[in-house]
C-alpha positions in Angstrom: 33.0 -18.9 -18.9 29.5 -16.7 -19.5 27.3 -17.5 -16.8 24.0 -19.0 -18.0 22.2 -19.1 -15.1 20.8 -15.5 -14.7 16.9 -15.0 -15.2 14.7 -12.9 -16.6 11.6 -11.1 -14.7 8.8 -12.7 -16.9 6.0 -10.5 -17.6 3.2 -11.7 -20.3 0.8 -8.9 -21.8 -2.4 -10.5 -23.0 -3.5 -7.8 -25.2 -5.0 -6.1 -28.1 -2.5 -4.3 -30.7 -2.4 -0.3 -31.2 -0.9 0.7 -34.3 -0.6 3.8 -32.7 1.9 2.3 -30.5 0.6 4.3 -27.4 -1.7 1.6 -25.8 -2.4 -1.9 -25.9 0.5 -4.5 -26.5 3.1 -1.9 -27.8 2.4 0.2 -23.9 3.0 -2.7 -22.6 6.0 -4.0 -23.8 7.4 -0.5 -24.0 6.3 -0.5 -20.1 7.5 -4.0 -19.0 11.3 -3.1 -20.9 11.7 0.3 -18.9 11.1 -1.9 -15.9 13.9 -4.6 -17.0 11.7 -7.0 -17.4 11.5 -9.7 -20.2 8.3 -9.0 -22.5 6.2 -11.4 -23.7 3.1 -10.8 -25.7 -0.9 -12.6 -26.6 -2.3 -10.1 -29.3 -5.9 -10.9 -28.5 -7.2 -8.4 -31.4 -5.6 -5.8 -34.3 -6.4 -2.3 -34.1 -6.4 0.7 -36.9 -6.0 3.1 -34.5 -4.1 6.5 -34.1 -3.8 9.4 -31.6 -7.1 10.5 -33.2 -9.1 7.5 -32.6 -9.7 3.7 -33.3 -11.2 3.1 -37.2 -11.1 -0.7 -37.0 -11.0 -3.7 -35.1 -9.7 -7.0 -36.4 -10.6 -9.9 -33.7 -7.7 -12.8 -33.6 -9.8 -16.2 -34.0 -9.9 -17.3 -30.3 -8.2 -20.7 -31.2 -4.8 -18.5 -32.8 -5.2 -16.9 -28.9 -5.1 -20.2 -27.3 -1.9 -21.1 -29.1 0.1 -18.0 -28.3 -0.6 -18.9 -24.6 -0.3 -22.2 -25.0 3.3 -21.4 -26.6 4.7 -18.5 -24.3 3.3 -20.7 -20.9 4.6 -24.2 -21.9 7.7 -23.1 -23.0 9.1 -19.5 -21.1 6.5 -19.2 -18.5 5.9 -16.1 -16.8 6.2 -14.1 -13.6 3.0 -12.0 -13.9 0.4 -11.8 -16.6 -1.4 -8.2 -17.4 -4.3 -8.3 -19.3 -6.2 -6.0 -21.4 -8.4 -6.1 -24.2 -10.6 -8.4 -24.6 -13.2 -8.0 -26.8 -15.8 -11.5 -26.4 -17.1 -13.6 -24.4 -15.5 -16.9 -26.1 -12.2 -14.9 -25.9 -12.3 -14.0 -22.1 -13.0 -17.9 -21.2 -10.7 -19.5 -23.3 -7.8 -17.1 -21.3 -9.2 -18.3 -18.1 -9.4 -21.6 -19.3 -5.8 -21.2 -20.1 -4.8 -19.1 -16.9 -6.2 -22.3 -15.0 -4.4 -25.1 -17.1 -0.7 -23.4 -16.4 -1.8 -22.1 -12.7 -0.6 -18.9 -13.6 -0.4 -16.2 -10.7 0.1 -12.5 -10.0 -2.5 -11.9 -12.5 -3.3 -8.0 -13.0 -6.5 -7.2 -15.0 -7.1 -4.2 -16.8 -10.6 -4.4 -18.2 -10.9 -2.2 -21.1 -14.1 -1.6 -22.3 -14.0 2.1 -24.0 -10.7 3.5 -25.5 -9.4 6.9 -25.0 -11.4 8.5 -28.1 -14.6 6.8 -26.5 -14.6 3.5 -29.1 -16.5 0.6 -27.2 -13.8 -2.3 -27.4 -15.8 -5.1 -25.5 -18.7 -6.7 -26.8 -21.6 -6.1 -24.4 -22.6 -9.8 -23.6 -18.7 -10.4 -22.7 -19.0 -8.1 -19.5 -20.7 -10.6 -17.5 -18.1 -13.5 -18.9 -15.3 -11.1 -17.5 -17.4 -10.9 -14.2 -17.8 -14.8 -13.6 -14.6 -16.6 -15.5 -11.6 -14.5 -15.1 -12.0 -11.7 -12.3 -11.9 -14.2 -9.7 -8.6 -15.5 -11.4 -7.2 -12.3 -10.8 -5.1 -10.7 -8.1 -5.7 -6.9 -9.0 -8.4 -5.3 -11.1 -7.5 -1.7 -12.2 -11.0 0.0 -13.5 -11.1 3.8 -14.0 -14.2 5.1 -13.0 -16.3 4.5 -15.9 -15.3 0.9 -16.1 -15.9 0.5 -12.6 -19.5 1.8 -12.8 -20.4 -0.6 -15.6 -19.1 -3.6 -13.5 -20.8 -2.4 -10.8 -24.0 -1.4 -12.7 -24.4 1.9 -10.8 -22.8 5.1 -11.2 -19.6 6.2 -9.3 -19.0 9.8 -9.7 -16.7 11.3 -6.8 -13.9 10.4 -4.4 -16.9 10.1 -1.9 -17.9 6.6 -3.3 -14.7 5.2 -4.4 -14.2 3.0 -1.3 -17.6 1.2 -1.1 -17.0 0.7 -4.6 -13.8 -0.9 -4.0 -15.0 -3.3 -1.2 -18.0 -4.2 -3.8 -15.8 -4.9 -6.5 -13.9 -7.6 -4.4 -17.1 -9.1 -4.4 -17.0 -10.3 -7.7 -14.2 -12.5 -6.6 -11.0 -10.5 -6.9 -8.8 -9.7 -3.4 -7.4 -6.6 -4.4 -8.7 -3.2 -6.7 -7.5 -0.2 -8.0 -10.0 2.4 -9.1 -7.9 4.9 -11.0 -9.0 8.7 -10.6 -8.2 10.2 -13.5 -11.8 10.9 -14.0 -13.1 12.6 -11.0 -14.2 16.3 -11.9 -11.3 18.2 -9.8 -8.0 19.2 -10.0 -6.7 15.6 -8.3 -6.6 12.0 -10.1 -6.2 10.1 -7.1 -5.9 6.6 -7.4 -7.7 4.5 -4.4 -6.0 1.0 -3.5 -7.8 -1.3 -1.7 -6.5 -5.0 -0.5 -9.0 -7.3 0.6 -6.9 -9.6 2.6 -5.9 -7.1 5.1 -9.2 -4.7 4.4 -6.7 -1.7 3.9 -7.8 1.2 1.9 -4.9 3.0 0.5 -5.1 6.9 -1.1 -2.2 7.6 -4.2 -2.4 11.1 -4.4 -1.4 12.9 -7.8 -1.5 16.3 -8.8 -3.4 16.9 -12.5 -1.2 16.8 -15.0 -2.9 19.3 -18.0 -1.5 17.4 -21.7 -3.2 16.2 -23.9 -0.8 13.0 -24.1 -2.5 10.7 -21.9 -3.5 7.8 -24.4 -2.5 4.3 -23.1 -2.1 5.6 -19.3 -4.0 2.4 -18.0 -2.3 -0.1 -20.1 1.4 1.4 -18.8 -0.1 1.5 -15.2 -1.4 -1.9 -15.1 2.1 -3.2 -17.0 3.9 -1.1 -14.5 2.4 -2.8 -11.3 2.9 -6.6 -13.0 6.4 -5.5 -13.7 6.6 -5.2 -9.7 4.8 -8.2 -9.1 7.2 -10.0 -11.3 9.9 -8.9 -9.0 8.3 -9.7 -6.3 7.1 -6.5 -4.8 4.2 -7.1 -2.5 1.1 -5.8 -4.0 1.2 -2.3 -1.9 4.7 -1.3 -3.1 4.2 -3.0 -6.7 1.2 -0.4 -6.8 3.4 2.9 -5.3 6.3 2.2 -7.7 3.9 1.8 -10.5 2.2 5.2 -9.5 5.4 7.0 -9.2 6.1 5.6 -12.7 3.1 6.4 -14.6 3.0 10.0 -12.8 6.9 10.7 -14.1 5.5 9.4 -17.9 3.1 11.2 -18.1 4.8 14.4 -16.7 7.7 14.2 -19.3 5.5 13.0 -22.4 4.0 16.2 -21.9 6.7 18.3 -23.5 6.1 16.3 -26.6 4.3 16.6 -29.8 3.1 13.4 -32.1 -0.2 12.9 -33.9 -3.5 15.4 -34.0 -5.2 14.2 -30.9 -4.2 12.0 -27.3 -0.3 11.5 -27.5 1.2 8.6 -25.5 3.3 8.9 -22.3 7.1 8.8 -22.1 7.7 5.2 -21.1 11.3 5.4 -21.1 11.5 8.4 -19.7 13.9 7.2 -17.2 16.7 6.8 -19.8 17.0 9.7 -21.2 
């Protein structure tokens, strides 16, 4: 007789779509599969976008949003939720809304605001929304520097700062952050960790890796560490494993050659 009481590791990615398939929902389930967990997705907006950059952006209605939550929650559930792009302010608190109703947990935020080619892909009134409704929902926020500068509404532009900012950042309402280094100005992209319950800074060293290929890089790290939390890493090794994966991605997507500009990483890079 086949056993039928095995389960998945749910992970939901609350997304926008690249029909690049490098970023966005397509990263992400690419991401949350390598990590043998079971993908579910919320496409929050469609995309025309390629290695090159993003032409168009088609918004999803925000009520079409609420009912792809409202079906994946009341019916698989989830393990974690990673969310990304999303682009107003009606959008950002219907999904808290929503993140409220099923009491979801293990929330990782990635809040896009500018794509790779340097497209704005958040409305600017919907920056404060994301500030007061869903942050404090959250139990990781994973802003590169740029993103972490506009929440913070000052400049952070070496490793020298990246600690207060990460303490300041909690302030908003979330216990943990991640500021991702991939754009200091040296030949390091550390990442910094900091968790707020235990007021632990935490350094994730990596060497930088010259490619081109590096579109989609914060939606595989972000899917990477929910993939953990799904598991039930704690949030320290959940980050590390993540790391380790995103670092061996991009590493081997290197050797590769697909479109005229940013390539994507090698999320199953593992398998081969």
């Amino acid at each position: 007789m086949i056993d039928v009481h095995k389960q998945y590791y749910r992970v939901l990615s609350i997304a926008g779509s690249d029909s690049g398939g490098g970023a966005g929902v397509q990263a992400d389930i690419k991401t949350i599969s390598a990590h043998h967990c079971y993908a579910t997705s919320v496409i929050t907006a469609l995309t025309a976008q390629n290695t090159v950059g993003v032409s168009a952006i088609h918004t999803v209605p925000v009520s079409f949003v609420q009912q792809q939550l409202e079906a994946v929650l009341s019916d698989i559930g989830t393990d974690s939720i990673k969310i990304g792009m999303l682009f107003s302010p009606e959008l950002i608190e219907t999904v808290a809304n929503q993140l409220r109703r099923f009491k979801a947990t293990n929330i990782v935020l990635d809040p896009v605001m500018v794509a790779q080619s340097g497209d704005q892909l958040i409305e600017d009134d919907a920056i404060e929304t994301l500030k007061d409704k869903l942050i404090p929902l959250t139990d990781l926020i994973t802003p590169n520097l740029p993103e972490a500068s506009v929440l913070l509404g000052r400049d952070i532009k070496d490793s020298d700062e990246l600690q207060q900012a990460a303490i300041d950042l909690t302030e908003l309402g979330c216990v943990n952050v991640l500021i991702k280094g991939g754009h200091l100005a040296n030949e390091d992209s550390d990442d910094l960790l900091y968790l707020g319950n235990e007021k632990q800074t935490i350094t994730l060293p990596m060497k930088r890796i010259e490619t081109s290929n590096n579109h989609g890089t914060g939606c595989t790290l972000s899917s990477a560490i929910a993939s953990g939390l799904a598991k039930g890493l704690s949030m320290e090794h959940a980050v590390r494993q993540a790391k380790d994966y995103i670092t061996g991605a991009i590493a081997s997507g290197a050797r590769y050659q697909i479109g005229k500009g940013h390539g994507p990483v090698d999320h199953f890079y593992r398998l081969s």
